[in-house]
ZAPA-575753 format. One line per field, with one value per residue (C-alpha): residue number from 1; chain; x, y, z. Coordinates in steps of 0.1 Angstrom, whole numbers. Example, Ala and Ser with C-alpha at 12.3 -4.5 7.8 and 13.67 -1.06 7.14 Angstrom:
BEGIN
i = c(1;2)
ch = c(A;A)
X = c(123;137)
Y = c(-45;-11)
Z = c(78;71)
***
This chain:
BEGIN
i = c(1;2;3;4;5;6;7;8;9;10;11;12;13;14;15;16;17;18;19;20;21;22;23;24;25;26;27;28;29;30;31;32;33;34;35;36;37;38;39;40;41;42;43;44;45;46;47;48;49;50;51;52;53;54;55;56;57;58;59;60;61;62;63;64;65;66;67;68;69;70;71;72;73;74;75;76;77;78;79;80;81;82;83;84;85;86;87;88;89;90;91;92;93;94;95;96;97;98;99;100;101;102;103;104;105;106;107;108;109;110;111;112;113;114;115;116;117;118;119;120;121;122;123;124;125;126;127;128;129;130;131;132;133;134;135;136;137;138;139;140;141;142;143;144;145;146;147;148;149;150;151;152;153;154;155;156;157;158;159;160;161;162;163;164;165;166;167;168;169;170;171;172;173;174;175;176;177;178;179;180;181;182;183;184;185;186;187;188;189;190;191;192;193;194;195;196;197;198;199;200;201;202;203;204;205;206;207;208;209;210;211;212;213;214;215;216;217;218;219;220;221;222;223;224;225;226;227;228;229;230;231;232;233;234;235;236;237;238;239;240;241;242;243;244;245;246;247;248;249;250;251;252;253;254;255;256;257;258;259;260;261;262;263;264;265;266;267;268)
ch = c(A;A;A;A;A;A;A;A;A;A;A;A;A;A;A;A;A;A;A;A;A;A;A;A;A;A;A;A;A;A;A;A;A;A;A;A;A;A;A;A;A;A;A;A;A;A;A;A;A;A;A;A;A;A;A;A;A;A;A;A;A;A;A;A;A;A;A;A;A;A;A;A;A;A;A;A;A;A;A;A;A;A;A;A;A;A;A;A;A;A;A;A;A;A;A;A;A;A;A;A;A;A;A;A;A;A;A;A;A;A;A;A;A;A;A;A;A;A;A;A;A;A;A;A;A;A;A;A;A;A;A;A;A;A;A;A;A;A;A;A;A;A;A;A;A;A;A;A;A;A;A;A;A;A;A;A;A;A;A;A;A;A;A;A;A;A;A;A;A;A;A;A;A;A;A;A;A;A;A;A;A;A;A;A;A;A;A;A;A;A;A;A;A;A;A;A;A;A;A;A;A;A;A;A;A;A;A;A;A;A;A;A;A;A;A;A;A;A;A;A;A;A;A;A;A;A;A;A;A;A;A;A;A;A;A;A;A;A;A;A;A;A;A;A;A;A;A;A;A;A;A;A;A;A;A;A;A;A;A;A;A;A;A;A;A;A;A;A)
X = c(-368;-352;-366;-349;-318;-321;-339;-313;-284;-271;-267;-251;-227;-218;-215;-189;-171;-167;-154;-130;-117;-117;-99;-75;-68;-58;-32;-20;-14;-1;25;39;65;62;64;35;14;5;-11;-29;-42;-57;-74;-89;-100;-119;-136;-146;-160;-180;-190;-201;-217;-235;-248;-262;-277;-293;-309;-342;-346;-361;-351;-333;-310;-305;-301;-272;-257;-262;-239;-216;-208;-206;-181;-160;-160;-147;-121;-105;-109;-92;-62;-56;-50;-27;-8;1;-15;-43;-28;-27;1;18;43;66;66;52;78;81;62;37;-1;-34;-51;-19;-11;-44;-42;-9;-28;-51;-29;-17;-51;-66;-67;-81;-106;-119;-112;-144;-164;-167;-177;-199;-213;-213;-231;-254;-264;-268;-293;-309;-351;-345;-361;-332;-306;-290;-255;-258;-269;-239;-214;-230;-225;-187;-180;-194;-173;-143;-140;-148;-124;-95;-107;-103;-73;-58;-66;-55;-63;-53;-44;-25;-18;15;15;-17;2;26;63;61;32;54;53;15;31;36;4;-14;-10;-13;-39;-64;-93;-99;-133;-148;-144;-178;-197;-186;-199;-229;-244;-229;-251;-281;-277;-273;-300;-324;-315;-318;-352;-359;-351;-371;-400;-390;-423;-404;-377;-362;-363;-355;-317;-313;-320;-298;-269;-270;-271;-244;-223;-226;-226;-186;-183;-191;-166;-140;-142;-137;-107;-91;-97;-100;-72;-76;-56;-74;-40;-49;-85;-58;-29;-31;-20;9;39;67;72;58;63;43;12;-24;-44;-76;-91;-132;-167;-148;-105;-85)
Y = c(572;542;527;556;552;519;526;555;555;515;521;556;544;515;534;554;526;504;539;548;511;503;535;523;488;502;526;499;476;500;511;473;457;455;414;412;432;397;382;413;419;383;384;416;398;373;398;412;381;374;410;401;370;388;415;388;373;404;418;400;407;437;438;453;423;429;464;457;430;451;477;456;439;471;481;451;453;493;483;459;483;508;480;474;507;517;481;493;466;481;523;528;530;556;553;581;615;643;671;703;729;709;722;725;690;678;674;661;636;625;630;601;577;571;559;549;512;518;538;514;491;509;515;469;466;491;472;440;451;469;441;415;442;453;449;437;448;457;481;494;482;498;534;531;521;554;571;563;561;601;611;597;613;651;642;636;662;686;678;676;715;722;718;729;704;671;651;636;608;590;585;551;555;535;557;588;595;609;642;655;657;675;712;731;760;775;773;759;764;726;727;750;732;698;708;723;691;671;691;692;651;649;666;653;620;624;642;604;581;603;599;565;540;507;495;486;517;536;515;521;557;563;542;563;595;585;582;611;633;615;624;658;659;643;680;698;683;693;727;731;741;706;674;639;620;613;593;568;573;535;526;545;519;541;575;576;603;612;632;629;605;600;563;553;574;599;594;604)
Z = c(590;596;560;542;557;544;511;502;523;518;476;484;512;490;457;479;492;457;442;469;474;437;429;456;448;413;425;448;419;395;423;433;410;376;386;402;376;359;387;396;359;362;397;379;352;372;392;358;347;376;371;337;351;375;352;327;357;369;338;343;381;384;427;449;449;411;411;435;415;384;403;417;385;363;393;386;353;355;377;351;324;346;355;323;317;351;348;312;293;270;267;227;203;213;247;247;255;236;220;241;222;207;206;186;169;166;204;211;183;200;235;216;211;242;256;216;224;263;247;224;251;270;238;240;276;268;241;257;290;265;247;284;293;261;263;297;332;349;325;356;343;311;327;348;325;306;340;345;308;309;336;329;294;303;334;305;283;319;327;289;287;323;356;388;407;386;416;408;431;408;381;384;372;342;328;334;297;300;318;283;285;311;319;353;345;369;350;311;295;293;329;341;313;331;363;349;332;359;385;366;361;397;409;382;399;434;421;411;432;457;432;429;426;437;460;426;411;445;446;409;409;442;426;398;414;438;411;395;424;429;394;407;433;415;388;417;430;397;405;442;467;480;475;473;481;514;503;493;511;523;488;487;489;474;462;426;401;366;367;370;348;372;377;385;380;364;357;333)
***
């Protein structure tokens, strides 16, 4: 009993805690002063590079030890991708509003350039954790980067065709332009599909870190499916009578206003 607590319950518990904390030093930076937005976009950089560091590093150790640096340092390396979006310094070439009554391919082209260059921005760290683990024993940081990368984009696509629940208080002032947007609908019809394959992914992972052969694969697998099961939760706060400003009330130093662009395992 006690093993499985151990085996299972120390990736799940941390998988938790680097998304709820990571998600919440974000918003705390994004809502400071636009002053101190340098030095926080370079202590994330560090972090990222250690990240980096530590998934090179890992990619040979097929342990538990390097399945949880493998996570930690994909986490990392999310996080920065995520500041840099938040803090306003990789968003895409478009920075203003969208016109009322705009709709069709043409909104969602313009939907596009807000985030192009974050986009392309993830499509490189992809690459670049792909090829540090490519042909090597431990590809943990590559299946979650494929995790959060997954998530994050059918979270955007959601909340682009409407959600419930757009959470203004995510969204820092000086992003405000994104509220253009988002819509408020009670259902859109990405949204069951979402939960579907995200349900199905989950399970099939849980299903294998049960299975699970080696302490190795045990963490790995349980990492995995920790993260898409928060990917899981984070759909249905979209469309739930629920609000998940309280998970990260502790971040709130002013009021904010915009809308709803969600941040790791899943964001917009």
């Amino acid at each position: 009993m006690v093993s499985g607590l151990v085996q299972y319950g120390m990736p799940a518990t941390l998988a938790m805690f680097l998304w709820w904390f990571g998600t919440g030093a974000v918003l705390c930076a994004a809502r400071g002063r636009q002053s101190t937005f340098p030095v926080a976009m370079a202590s994330a950089t560090a972090l990222a590079a250690a990240g980096l560091g530590g998934i090179a590093w890992s990619a040979g150790s097929a342990t538990t030890g390097g399945a949880y640096t493998a996570f930690i340092g994909t986490m990392l390396v999310w996080a920065w991708l995520e500041a840099t979006f938040y803090l306003g310094y990789v968003t895409g070439p478009r920075r203003h509003a969208c016109h009322h009554g705009c709709s069709g391919l043409r909104h969602f082209g313009h939907a596009l350039g807000v985030s192009l260059y974050h986009e392309l921005a993830i499509v490189g760290a992809v690459a670049i954790v792909a090829a540090l683990t490519w042909h090597a024993p431990n590809r943990l940081a590559l299946w979650t980067m494929l995790v959060l990368w997954t998530m994050h984009e059918s979270a955007r696509l959601n909340v682009f065709l409407g959600v419930r629940n757009v959470s203004e208080e995510f969204v820092p002032a000086h992003m405000a332009f994104l509220r253009s947007f988002l819509r408020r609908r009670p259902m859109n019809p990405l949204f069951p599909v979402s939960i579907a394959l995200a349900g199905v992914a989950g399970i099939a992972l849980i299903r294998n870190a049960a299975v699970a052969g080696t302490p190795f694969e045990t963490a790995s697998a349980t990492f995995l499916a920790a993260m898409t099961t928060i990917g899981f939760a984070e759909h249905w706060f979209l469309f739930l009578p629920i609000s998940a400003e309280t998970l990260w009330s502790w971040t709130a130093r002013r009021p904010l206003r915009g809308d709803v662009a969600r941040t790791l395992g899943g964001h917009a």
